[in-house]
Every structure is written in C-alpha cells, then in structure tokens.
C-alpha positions in Angstrom: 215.5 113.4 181.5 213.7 109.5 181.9 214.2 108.0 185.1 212.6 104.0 185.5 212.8 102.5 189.1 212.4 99.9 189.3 209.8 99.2 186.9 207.3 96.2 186.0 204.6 96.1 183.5 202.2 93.1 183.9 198.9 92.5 181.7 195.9 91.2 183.5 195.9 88.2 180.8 199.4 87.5 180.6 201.2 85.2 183.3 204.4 86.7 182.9 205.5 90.8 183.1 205.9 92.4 180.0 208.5 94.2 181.7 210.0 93.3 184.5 212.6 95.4 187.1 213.6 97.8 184.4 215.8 100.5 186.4 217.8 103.5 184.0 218.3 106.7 183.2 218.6 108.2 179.5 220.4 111.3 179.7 218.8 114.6 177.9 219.9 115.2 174.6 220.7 111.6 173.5 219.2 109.2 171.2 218.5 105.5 172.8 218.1 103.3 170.6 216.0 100.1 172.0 216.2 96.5 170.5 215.4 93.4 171.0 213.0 90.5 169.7 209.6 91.2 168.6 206.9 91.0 171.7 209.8 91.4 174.5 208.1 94.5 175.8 209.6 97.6 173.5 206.4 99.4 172.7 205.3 98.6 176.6 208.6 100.7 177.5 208.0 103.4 175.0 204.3 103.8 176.2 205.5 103.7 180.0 207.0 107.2 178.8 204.6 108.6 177.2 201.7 107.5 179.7 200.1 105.8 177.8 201.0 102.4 180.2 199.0 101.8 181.7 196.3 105.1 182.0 196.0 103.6 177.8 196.6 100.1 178.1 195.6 98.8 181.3 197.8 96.4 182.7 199.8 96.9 186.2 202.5 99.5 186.5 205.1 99.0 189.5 207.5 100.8 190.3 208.2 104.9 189.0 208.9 106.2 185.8 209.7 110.0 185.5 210.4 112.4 182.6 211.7 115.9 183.3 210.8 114.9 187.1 206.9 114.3 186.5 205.3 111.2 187.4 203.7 109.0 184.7 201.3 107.3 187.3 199.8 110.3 188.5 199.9 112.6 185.1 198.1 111.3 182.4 199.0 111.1 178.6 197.4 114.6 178.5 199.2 116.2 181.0 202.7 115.2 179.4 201.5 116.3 176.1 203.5 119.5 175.9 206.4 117.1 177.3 206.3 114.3 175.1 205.6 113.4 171.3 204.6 110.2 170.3 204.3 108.2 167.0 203.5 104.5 167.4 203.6 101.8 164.9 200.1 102.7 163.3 200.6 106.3 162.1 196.8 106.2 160.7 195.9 105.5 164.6 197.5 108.8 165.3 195.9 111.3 162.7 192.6 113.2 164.6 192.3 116.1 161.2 192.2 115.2 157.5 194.7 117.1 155.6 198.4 117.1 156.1 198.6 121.0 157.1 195.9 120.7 159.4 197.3 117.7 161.0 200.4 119.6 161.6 198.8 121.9 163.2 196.6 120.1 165.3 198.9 119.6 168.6 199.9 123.3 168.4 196.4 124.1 168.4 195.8 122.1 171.3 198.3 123.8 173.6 197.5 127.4 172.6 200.2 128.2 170.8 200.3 131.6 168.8 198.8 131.4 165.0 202.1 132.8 164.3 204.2 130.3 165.5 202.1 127.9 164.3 202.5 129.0 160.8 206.3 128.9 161.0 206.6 125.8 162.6 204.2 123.8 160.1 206.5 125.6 157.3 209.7 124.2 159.0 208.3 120.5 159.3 206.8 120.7 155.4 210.5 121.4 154.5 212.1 119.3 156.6 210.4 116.0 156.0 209.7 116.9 152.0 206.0 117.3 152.7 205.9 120.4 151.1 204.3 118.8 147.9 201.4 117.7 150.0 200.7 119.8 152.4 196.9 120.2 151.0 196.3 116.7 150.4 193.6 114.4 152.0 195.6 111.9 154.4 193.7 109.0 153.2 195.0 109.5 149.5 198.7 109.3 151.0 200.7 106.3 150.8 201.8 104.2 154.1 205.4 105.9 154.0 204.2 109.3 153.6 201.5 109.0 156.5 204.3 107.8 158.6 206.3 111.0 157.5 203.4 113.3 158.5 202.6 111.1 161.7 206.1 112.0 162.7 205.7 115.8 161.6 202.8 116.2 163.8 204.9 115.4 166.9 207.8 118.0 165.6 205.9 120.6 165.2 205.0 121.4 169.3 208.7 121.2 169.8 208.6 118.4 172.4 211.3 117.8 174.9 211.0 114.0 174.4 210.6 112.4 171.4 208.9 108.6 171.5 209.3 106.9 168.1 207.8 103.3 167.6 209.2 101.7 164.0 209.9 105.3 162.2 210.8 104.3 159.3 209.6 100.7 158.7 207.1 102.4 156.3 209.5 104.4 154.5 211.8 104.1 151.8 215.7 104.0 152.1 215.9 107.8 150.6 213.3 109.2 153.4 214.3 107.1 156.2 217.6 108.9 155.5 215.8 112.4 155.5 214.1 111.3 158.9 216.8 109.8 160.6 218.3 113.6 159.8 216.4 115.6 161.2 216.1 113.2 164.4 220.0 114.0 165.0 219.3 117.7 163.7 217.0 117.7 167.2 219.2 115.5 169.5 222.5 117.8 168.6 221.1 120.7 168.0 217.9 121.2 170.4 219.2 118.7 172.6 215.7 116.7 172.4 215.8 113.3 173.8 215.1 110.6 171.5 213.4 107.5 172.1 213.0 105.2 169.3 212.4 101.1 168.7 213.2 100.1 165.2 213.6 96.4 163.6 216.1 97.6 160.2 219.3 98.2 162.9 220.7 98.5 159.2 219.3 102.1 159.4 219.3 103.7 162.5 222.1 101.7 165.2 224.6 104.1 163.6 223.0 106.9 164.9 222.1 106.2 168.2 224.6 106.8 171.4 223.1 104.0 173.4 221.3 100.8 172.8 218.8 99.5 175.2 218.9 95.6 174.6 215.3 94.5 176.0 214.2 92.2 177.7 217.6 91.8 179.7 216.9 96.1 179.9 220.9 96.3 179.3 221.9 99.7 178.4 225.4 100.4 177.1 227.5 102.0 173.7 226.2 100.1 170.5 229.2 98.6 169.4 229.2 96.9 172.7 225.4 96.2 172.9 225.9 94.9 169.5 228.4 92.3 170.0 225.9 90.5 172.7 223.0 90.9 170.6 220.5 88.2 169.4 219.1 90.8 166.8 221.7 92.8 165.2 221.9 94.5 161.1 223.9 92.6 158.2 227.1 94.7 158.4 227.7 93.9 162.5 226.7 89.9 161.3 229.7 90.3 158.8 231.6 91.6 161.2 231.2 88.3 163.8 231.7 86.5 160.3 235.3 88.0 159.7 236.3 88.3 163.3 236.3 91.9 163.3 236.8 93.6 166.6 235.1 95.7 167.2 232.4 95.3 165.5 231.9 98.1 162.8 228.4 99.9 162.9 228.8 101.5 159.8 229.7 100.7 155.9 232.4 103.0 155.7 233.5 101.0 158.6 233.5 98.1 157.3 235.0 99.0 153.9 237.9 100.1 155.3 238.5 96.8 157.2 237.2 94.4 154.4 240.8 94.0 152.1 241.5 90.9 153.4 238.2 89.5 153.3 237.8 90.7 149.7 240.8 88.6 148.8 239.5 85.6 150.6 236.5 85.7 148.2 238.4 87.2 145.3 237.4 84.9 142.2 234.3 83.1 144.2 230.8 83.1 143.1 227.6 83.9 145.5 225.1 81.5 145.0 221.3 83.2 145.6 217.9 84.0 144.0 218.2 83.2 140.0 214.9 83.1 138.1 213.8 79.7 138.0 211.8 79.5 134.9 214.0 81.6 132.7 211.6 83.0 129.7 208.4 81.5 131.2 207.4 85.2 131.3 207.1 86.1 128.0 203.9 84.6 126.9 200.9 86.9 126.2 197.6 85.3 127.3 197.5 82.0 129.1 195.0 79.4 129.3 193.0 78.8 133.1 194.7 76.3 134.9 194.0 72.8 133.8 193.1 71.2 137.6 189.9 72.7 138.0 189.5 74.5 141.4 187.2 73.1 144.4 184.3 75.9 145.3 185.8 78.6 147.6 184.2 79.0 151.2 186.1 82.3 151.6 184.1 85.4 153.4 183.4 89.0 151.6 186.0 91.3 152.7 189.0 88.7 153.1 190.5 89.0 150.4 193.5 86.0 150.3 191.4 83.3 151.3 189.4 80.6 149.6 192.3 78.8 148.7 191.5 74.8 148.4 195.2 74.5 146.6 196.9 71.4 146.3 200.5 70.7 145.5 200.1 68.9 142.6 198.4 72.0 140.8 201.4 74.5 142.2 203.5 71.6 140.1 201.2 71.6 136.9 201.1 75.7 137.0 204.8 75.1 136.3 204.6 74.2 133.1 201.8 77.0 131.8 202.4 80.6 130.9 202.8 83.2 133.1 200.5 83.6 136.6 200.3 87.5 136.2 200.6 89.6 132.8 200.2 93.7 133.1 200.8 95.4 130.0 200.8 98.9 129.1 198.5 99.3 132.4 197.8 102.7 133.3 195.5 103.4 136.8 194.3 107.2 137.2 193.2 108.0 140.3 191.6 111.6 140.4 194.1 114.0 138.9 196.9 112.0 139.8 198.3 109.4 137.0 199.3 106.4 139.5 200.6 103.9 137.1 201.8 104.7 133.3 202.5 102.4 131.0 203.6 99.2 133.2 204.7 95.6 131.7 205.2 92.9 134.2 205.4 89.4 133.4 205.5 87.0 136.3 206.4 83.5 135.6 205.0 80.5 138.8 208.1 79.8 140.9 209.7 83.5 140.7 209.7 85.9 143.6 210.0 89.9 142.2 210.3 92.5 144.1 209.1 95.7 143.9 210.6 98.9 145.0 210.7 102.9 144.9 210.0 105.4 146.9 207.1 106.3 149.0 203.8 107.4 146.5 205.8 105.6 143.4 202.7 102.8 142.8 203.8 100.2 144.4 200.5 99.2 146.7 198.5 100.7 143.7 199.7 98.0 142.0 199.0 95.2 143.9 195.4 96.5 144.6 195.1 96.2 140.6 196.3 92.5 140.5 193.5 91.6 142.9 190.5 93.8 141.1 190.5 96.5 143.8 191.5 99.1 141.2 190.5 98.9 137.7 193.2 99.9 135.3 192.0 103.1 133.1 194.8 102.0 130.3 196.2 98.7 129.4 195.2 95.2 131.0 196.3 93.3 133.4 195.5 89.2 133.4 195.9 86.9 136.4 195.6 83.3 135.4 194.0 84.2 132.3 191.2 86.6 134.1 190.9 90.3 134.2 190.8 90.5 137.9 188.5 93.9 138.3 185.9 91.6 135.9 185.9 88.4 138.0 183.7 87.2 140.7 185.6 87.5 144.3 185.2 84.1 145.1 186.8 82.6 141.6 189.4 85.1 141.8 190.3 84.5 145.4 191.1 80.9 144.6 194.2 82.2 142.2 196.2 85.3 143.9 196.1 86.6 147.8 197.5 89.6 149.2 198.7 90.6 152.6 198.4 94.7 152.7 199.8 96.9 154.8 197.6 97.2 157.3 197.1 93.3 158.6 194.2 94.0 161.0 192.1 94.5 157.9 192.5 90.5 157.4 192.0 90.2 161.2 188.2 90.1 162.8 188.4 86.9 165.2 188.9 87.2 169.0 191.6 85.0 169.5 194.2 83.7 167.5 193.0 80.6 167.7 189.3 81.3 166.3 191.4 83.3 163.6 193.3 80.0 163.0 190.4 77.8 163.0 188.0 80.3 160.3 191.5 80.1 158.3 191.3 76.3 157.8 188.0 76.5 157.2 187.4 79.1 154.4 190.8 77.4 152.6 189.2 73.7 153.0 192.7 72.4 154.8 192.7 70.3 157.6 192.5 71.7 161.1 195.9 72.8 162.5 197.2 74.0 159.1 197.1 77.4 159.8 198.4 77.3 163.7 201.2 75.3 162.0 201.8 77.9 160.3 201.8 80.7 163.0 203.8 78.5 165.5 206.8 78.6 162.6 206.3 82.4 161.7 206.0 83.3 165.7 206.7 80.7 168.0 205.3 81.3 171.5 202.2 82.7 171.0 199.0 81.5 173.2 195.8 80.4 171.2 193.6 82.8 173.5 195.6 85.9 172.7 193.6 88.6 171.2 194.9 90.2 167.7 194.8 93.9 168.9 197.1 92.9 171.9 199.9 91.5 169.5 202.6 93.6 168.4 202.3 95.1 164.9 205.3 92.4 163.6 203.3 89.8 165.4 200.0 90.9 164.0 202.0 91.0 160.5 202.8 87.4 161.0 199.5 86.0 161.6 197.6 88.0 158.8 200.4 86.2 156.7 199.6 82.4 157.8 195.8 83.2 157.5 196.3 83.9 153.5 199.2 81.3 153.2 196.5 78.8 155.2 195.3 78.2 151.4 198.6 78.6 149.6 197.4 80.8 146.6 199.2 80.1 143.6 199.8 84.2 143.1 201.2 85.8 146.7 200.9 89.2 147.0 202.6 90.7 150.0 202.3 94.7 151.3 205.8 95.5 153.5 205.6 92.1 154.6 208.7 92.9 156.8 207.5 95.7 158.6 207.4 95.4 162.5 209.2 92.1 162.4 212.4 91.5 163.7 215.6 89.7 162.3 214.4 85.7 163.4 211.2 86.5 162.3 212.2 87.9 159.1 214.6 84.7 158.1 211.5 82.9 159.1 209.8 84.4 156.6 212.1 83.7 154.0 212.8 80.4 154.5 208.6 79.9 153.9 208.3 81.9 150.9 211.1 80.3 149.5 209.7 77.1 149.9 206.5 78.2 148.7 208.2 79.7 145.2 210.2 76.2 145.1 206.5 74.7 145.4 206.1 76.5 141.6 204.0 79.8 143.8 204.4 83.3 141.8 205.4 85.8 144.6 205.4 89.7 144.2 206.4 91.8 147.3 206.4 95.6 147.8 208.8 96.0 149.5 211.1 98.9 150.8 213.5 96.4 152.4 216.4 96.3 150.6 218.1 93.3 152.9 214.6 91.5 152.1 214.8 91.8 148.2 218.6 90.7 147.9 217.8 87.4 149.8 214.7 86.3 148.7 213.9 88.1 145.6 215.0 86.6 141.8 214.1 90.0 140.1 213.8 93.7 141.2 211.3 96.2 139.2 212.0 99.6 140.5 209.0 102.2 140.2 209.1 106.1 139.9 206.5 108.2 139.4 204.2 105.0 138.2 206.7 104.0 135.7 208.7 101.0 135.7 212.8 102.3 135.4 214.1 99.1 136.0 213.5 95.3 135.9 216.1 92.8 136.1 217.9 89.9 138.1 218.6 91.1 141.6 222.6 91.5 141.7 222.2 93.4 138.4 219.5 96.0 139.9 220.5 96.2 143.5 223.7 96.8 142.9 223.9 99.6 140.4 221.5 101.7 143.1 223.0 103.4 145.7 219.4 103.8 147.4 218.4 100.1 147.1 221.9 98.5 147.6 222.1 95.8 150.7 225.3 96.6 153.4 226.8 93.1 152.3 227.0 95.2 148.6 228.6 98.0 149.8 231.2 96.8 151.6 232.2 94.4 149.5 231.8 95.8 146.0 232.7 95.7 143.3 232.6 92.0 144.2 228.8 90.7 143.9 227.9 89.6 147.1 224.6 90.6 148.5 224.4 89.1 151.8 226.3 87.9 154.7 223.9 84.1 153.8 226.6 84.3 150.4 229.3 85.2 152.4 229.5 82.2 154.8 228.3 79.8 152.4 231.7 80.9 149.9 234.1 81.0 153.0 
C-alpha cells in the first residue's frame, strides 16, 4: 500500500536530512506503529505520505514514495485526498467549518459524496467516537481532547484507504484513547485500512500495532523485537529489561502473568516516591501576601507566565506561609453549561497535584480561573492572598504562570534564541538563564531555529523554559507531556521536582497517568466539574482502573507505581 525508495528529506535551513535513505513497504491492512525520539523526523515521514512533504513544507524530497501506486511528488495533498486521511499534532489546525456535524461532513462534501451517505456516515462516527452529545456544538467551546476526537472523525468519515495519525491521543484521556484506539483496529481488521500513526505514550498504543518503525535508524520489524532495541519504549517493556524477562511483554496481562517471582522479591518492601511535603500546610483559609516584596514586572500583555523576578530565598520563605492557592466552593458557568461546581483545593508551596478526568471534566477551566482568565460565578478562589480575576496582570504574573495547551500562544519570537533572550529579559534573570533551560529540556536545538519549525514536544518544551525563565512561585502546566517523548519527559520531572523541592506550588492537568504517579504528591480527580477524589497518589491511582500506571497493574496489590520504585527496592 506505501512504498518509500529510497527516500531523503532535507530542509533548506537544516545541515543534516530529516530523513535520510528511508526504503519500506507497509503492507495494506496493518497498523505501523512509528517511534523514536522527539525531532528524529516522524511527522516528516507521515507528511511524505500524505503529501504534504514537501508540496506543504518545502524542503527537498529524494527519492519515491508511493501509496496505492500514486506518486507523492507529482500528486499533490489534493489529489490523494480521497486516498489518504490525515490528523496532525494540532487538531485546531485541521478544522475548516465550526460545528462538530458540519466538520464531519466537510471532506465528504468535498469529494461529492451522496447527502445520503453523508448522513450515515456522520451518524456512524458520532457513535463511534462518543460525539454524539455534541454533534451541534461550536468547536471552539470543546476541550483539547474532544477536538482531537472530532479532528480524527473528520478523516473517518470519507472512508480513506490510508489513515495518517500524528499523536492521536496525546490529548485524550485514558477512557477515550481506549475508544479511539478501538475503532482504529475496528478499520485495520475489519476494512483492512492501513494505519499510520506516531505516538509518544507506547503505554497505549505498541500493543496494538503489528509493526514498529524505530526512526531515525527507519528499522521496521514485530514490536516485541523493535522494543527490546529501543531507546524510547512504555513502563511495562522497562520492567520487563528490569526483571530479565524474555521476551519482553507488550501488554499488562503479559506481564502479570510473568511477575510471581518478582512480586516475591519485593514482597514486604516499601516504594519510596511523591509524599506531600508540607503535610497540613493546606488547610489555612486566607493567607497574608508574601513578606519579600516583589521587584516591578517587565512582562508583556498577552504572556501570561512571565514577569517573574523570583529569587530563591522567597521560594524558601513562601515555605513557611499558608497555602499558595485556596479555591473554595468555586463554581465557573460558562453559557448553559455549569463547568465547575462546588470545588475546594488547597495547595500548599512545595506540593505538586495533579489533576485528572476525562476530556470536558474542568480541568483547563480551572487553571484559566487560577490565573484571572475566568471569573468564578460561585465561590472564590485566592492566589497568594489575591483574587486573581481582580488583580492587575502585571502583580499577578509575578505569583503563578501557566503553560496551556497550545504553547505557540507563549511563542511570538523568530528564533529560539530571540525567544530566549525576551525571556530573561521580561523575568529580570541574567542572560543565558533561559537557553539553560532549553538546552536541559531539549538538548540539540540551534539558536536560529524558528518556533513553527519545531515539533509540537519541542515547541512544548521551550514555551515551558520561557515561563520557568522566572520561576513563578505557583506553576501551572496544560498537558505538559503531550508531544514529548520518554528522555524528554524524565527531563521534565527531574526540573519540576527540583523546582517543588525549591518550596514552588505545582498543579498539572494532566491525562498522563505515568506522569502523575512519578511526579505528583496528590491526585484530584474531576467529573462533570466536581471534585470525586483528592488524595495522596498511591491511594487515588491505584483504586482507578482508568488512571492506574502499568507498574500498578502488574504488580498489585503491592503499591508500586513505577518501574523508578522498582529498581530503587531491588
């Protein structure tokens, strides 16, 4: 079905090929899954397929790439439209209508297809990615997750031979990854689609696929096999090198049934991990401003997270106060629909929460309320003693910043470098601060490069050193995992660890389970814009099936979260 001879991809700025001498074949009616480090080319080899490399892109294309024998060089995107579906890591990139049914309908509509079948195939996608519910609502009242559901319904609907997915479900939540990952193998099995798809959380998908494409070495083989050469592999094949399993298991059933004498190695061990740090610190009601005064902020309208000039010395007296952030009873209504109900969340400086729930449960709702976005309609919320919908952007920047979803909203400069340098500058840190900080989140990456020509992980990681430039004593972070791979991801732990060891509050929506049992001292879980639970991580994590971390399942009832525990106890 997808031939490549042969093929190179080189950008005009770049002195090295994206791609380079990539020569396969994926069969019809399999799903390849591709892996690899973030920036080693994946999205380049998915947009090869589709065309959109380099008629798109630019860049140089050598070499022939061919899918159900047409030519990619000499058809353009439109011309393989009827071919080949695409979703790519920005789903809001992708929408052209604005409401979910018409979206669906869109690429049916531009191919001519009978009203009839239309109507039937937008029903079928509605029920099979649980979009039923909002088939008549606006897409830019949707959450991140369910625009990626309805990104990837849009591409269903025309039926496509080929299926090109870019990071499916990094925007979803463990329940409707599931749902999507379903239908996926519905298509592969049943319609015999061909399935293309690039994903970071391996913990999700590798069990699915029937090859793995390892880039850049372009190594194609069976996943367990793939797996056991990988640099970038999910938690249950890492326990499996731990153990000296062989092969490696892909699965948690797997696993389980291979893990009795590993249980009994640990058997009557503790895990050491995330424990609150200031135990009780978040009980107080109001608390007083902090008692070092802040230096004036230089940050710029629009950006929000900087404006920081935050020394360690006042991350170390913060210790000492009452809680950083205090929501109680907040309620946010947004239209008709009742976002948040009723919420109480005390955060205490030097605890990392996490909050999870599914997709539309109030999760970046809340965030936007903690940094005066939103203002509540019930309740209050107080952040370092200041209603933050009633305070002045540049005092409240200097307390709380927040990374959203979408990072190129914190991203205007040309280079990363200028992006670096206006960092240092609106924080009041010395130059290099912030380029310190992007060399240890992604290593590698050239001062001149643009922001729009990094990967979405890579643009995710400089957004995050811009707002950590002026170490905010209140970090908020939107997915702050999404697009990045494994390295970069323990990367990003071992910062914001420091950074909550430095006395920072930390709150992260996240729908990462791996993320929360590492890093996280307490999990609130939302539904419908009610807190359900809130408690130490083992105790939350554990008891849900949905938000449970492999390491937990394979190894329960013993509480071990992750393979970090593991290794440490053996």
């Amino acid at each position: 079905m997808i031939r490549f001879e042969n093929v190179s991809v080189r950008y005009r700025e770049d002195t090295e090929p994206t791609l380079r001498n990539v020569d396969l074949t994926v069969p019809e009616g399999e799903l390849v899954l591709l892996v690899g480090p973030s920036g080693v080319g994946k999205s380049t080899l998915l947009g090869a397929v589709s065309g959109l490399v380099p008629h798109f892109t630019g860049g140089t294309l050598t070499g022939r790439v061919t899918v159900d024998g047409r030519d990619t060089r000499t058809h353009p995107p439109r011309e393989l439209a009827d071919l080949v579906g695409t979703v790519g890591q920005d789903p809001s990139a992708h929408f052209v209508t604005d409401t979910v049914e018409d979206e669906l309908a869109y690429g049916m509509e531009s191919l001519g297809l009978a009203p009839g079948v239309m109507r039937r195939r937008v029903e079928e996608t509605l029920d099979l990615l649980g979009l039923a519910e909002l088939r008549d609502r606006p897409i830019a009242t949707l959450s991140g997750g369910q625009r990626q559901r309805v990104a990837i319904g849009s591409v269903l609907t025309p039926h496509p031979k080929v299926l090109v997915l870019d990071e499916p479900t990094s925007a979803l939540d463990p329940s409707a990854a599931e749902d999507v990952l379903a239908v996926l193998q519905r298509l592969v099995q049943d319609l015999g689609t061909t399935v293309l798809l690039a994903e970071h959380r391996l913990e999700r998908v590798v069990q699915y696929a029937d090859r793995v494409l390892l880039l850049p070495q372009a190594v194609m083989g069976p996943p367990a096999e793939i797996m056991s050469v990988s640099p970038v592999h999910p938690p249950v094949v890492s326990l499996g090198r731990l153990a000296g399993w062989s092969p490696l298991p892909l699965t948690v059933r797997d696993a389980r049934r291979r893990a009795a004498p590993l249980k009994a190695r640990l058997e009557g061990r503790t895990p050491t991990g995330p424990s609150s740090p200031h135990a009780g610190a978040g009980t107080g009601d109001a608390f007083p401003a902090p008692a070092t005064a802040p230096a004036p902020a230089r940050g710029r309208p629009g950006r929000t997270g900087r404006g920081f000039p935050f020394l360690r010395r006042r991350a170390e007296a913060a210790i000492t106060t009452a809680p950083l952030l205090h929501a109680e009873s907040l309620g946010v209504r947004r239209g008709r629909v009742e976002a948040l109900r009723r919420v109480d969340l005390r955060v205490a400086p030097g605890e990392t929460v996490a909050l999870m729930g599914r997709n539309g449960a109030g999760k970046s709702t809340l965030l936007s309320t903690f940094v005066g976005m939103i203002e509540p309609t019930a309740g209050r919320v107080l952040v370092a003693g200041r209603a933050p919908h009633r305070t002045a952007p540049g005092e409240l920047i200097r307390q709380v910043g927040l990374v959203p979803q979408e990072p190129r909203d914190l991203l205007y400069a040309d280079t990363v470098a200028a992006e670096c340098t206006a960092a240092d500058a609106d924080a009041g840190m010395p130059p290099g601060t912030c380029r310190a900080l992007v060399e240890e989140l992604l290593p590698g990456v050239a001062d001149d490069t643009h922001p729009r020509d990094l990967s979405e992980g890579q643009r995710l990681a400089l957004a995050l050193a811009v707002v950590l430039t002026g170490r905010p004593p209140l970090l908020l972070l939107d997915e702050p995992t999404r697009g990045l791979d494994y390295a970069a991801k323990a990367r990003l732990v071992a910062l914001l660890r420091g950074l909550a060891t430095d006395g920072h509050a930390i709150v992260l929506a996240t729908h990462d389970v791996e993320l929360a049992a590492e890093l996280a001292h307490r999990v609130v879980i939302l539904a419908e814009g009610e807190v359900v639970a809130d408690g130490p991580t083992a105790e939350v994590v554990v008891s849900s099936p949905a938000f449970s971390p492999q390491v937990a399942k394979i190894l329960a009832p013993q509480p071990w979260l992750t393979v970090e525990q593991v290794e440490a106890a053996l």
